[in-house]
N, C-alpha and C positions, 0 to 999 in steps of 0.2 A: 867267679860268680859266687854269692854271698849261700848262705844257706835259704832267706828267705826267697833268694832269685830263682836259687834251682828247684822249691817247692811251687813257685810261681807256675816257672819254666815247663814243669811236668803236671802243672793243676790239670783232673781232667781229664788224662789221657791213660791212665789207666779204667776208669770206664769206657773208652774211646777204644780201647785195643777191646775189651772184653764186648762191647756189643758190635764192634763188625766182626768179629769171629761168630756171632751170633747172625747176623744176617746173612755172612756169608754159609753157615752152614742149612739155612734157612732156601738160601736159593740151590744147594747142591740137590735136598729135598727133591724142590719143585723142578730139578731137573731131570724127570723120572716123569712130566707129562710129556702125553705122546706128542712127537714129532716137534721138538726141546730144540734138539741143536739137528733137525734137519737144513740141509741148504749151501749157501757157500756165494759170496760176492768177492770180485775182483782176485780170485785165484785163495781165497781164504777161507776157511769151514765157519761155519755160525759159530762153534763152539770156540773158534779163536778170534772173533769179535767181541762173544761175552767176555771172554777174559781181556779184551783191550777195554770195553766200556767196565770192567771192576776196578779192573789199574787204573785206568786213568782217575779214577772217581777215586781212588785210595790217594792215587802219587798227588794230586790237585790237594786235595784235604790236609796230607801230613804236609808238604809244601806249607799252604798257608798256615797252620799250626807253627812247624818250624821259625820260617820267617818275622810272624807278627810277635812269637815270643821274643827272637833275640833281639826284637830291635826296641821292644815294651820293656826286658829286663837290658838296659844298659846301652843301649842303643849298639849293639853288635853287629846289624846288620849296616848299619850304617858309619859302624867305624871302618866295615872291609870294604866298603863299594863307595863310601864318601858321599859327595851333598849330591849323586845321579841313583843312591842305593833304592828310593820309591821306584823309579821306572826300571831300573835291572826288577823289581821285586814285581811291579805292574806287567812286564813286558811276561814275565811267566806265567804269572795268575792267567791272561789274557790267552795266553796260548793254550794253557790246560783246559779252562774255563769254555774256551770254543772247540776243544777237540771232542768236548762229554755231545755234543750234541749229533757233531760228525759221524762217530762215533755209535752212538743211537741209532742215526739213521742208517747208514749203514747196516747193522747187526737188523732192525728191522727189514729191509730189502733180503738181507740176506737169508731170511726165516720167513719170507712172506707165503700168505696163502698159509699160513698153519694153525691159524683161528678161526675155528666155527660161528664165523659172522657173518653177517650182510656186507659185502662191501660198501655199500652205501650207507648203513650204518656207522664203521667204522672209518669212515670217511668224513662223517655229521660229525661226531666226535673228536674228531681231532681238530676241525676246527672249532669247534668249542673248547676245546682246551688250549689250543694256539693261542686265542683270541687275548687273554690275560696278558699272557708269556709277551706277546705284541706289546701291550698298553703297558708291564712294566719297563719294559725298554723307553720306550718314550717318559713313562713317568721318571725314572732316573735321569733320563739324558736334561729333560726340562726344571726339575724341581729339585733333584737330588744328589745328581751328577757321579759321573764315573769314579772321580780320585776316591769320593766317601766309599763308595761302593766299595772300593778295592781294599780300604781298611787303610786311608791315611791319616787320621787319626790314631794309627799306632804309631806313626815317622812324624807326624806335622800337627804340635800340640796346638795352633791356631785354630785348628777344625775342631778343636772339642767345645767348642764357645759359640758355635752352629745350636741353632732352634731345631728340634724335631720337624720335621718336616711330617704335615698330614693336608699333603694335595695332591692330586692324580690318584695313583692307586694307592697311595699312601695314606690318601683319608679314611680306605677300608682297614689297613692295619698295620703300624709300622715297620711289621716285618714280611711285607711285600714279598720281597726277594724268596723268600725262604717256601710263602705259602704260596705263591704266584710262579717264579721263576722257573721253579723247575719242572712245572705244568708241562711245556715243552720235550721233556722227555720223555712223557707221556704219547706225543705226539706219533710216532712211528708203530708204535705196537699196533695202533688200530688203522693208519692211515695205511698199511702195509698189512695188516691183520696176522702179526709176527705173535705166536707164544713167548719169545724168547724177550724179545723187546720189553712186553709186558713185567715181564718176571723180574727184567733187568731196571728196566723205571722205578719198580716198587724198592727197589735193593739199593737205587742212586739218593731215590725223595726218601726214606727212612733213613739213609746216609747221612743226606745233609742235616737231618734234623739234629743226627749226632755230631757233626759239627759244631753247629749251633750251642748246644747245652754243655758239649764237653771245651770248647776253646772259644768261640766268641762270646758267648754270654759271658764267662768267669774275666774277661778282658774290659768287655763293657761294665761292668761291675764296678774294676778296679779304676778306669779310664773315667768312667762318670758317677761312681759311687752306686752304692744297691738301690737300680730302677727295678722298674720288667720292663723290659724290650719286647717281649714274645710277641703278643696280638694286638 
């Protein structure tokens, strides 16, 4: 790896380590409101669901970081895994990517009843939050589609020659995914009126945002030249 590769490689990620240590110490805080890690689902305490919805949301992030780097500098990934190295690299995003919600819910059930809410309030709420998280599914699956989604445009320079897409929920902003998708995790804290959920949403969607600025933006940069992608 050249020196420009390996500055590439790590563009980013030193602000990426310095602000989840920042939010993680953020949620340790908020883990001092009452009745935090009361509860317990399927034989496991709230407080060991939090720490699977932090991990998973860390190991899913450094994963994609990892991957789309070594295969953008030099194609790495796909000199170990050969012309099936996309779907080894899809098949795992895929899995991470659907355990963060699992996961959520879960840790919600598990902590339910410990927000002083209406339940029928926090019931209205969550489907109004769903409701997005729904229509970017769809709008991906019809307009956008999954491969882009998963970032083949780092493996498959064909796809960089693709128009922006602004239809479905795309026409509100092209970074759907990011302001829309993770809406859904939202979803359990109130459908379930979970403290911990709540606290844990705010820690995943601030997350991804650092995602975003610390390893996909600086890719799409280099991948398409300095747009903004943000809104």
């Amino acid at each position: 790896m050249t020196k420009a590769q390996r500055e590439h490689f790590y563009q980013g990620q030193f602000l990426h380590l310095v602000c989840v240590l920042i939010l993680l110490v953020a949620l340790f805080f908020v883990s001092d409101f009452p009745r935090f890690d009361e509860g317990a689902f399927l034989g496991l305490s709230t407080a060991t669901w939090i720490s699977l919805c932090v991990g998973g949301a860390i190991l899913h992030q450094v994963y994609v970081w990892l991957c789309w780097r070594l295969e953008l500098d030099g194609q790495r990934f796909t000199r170990f895994f050969g012309k099936h190295a996309f779907q080894f690299f899809q098949f795992g995003f895929a899995v991470l990517i659907a355990l963060r919600p699992v996961f959520a819910f879960a840790l919600g059930w598990s902590n339910r009843a410990t927000l002083p809410i209406d339940p029928w309030l926090g019931f209205g709420v969550a489907i109004v939050l769903a409701a997005p998280s729904i229509y970017l599914v769809y709008s991906v699956r019809k307009y956008f589609g999954f491969e882009r989604a998963f970032g083949i445009d780092h493996f498959d320079e064909t796809y960089r020659d693709l128009p922006l897409v602004r239809k479905g929920i795309f026409t509100w902003t092209p970074n759907a995914m990011y302001v829309f998708g993770f809406l859904i995790l939202w979803v359990p804290g109130f459908l379930f009126q979970s403290v911990a959920a709540l606290a844990v949403a705010a820690f995943s969607h601030a997350y991804i945002w650092v995602h975003y600025y610390c390893t996909e933006k600086p890719d799409m940069d280099r991948i398409y030249g300095q747009t903004d992608h943000t809104l």
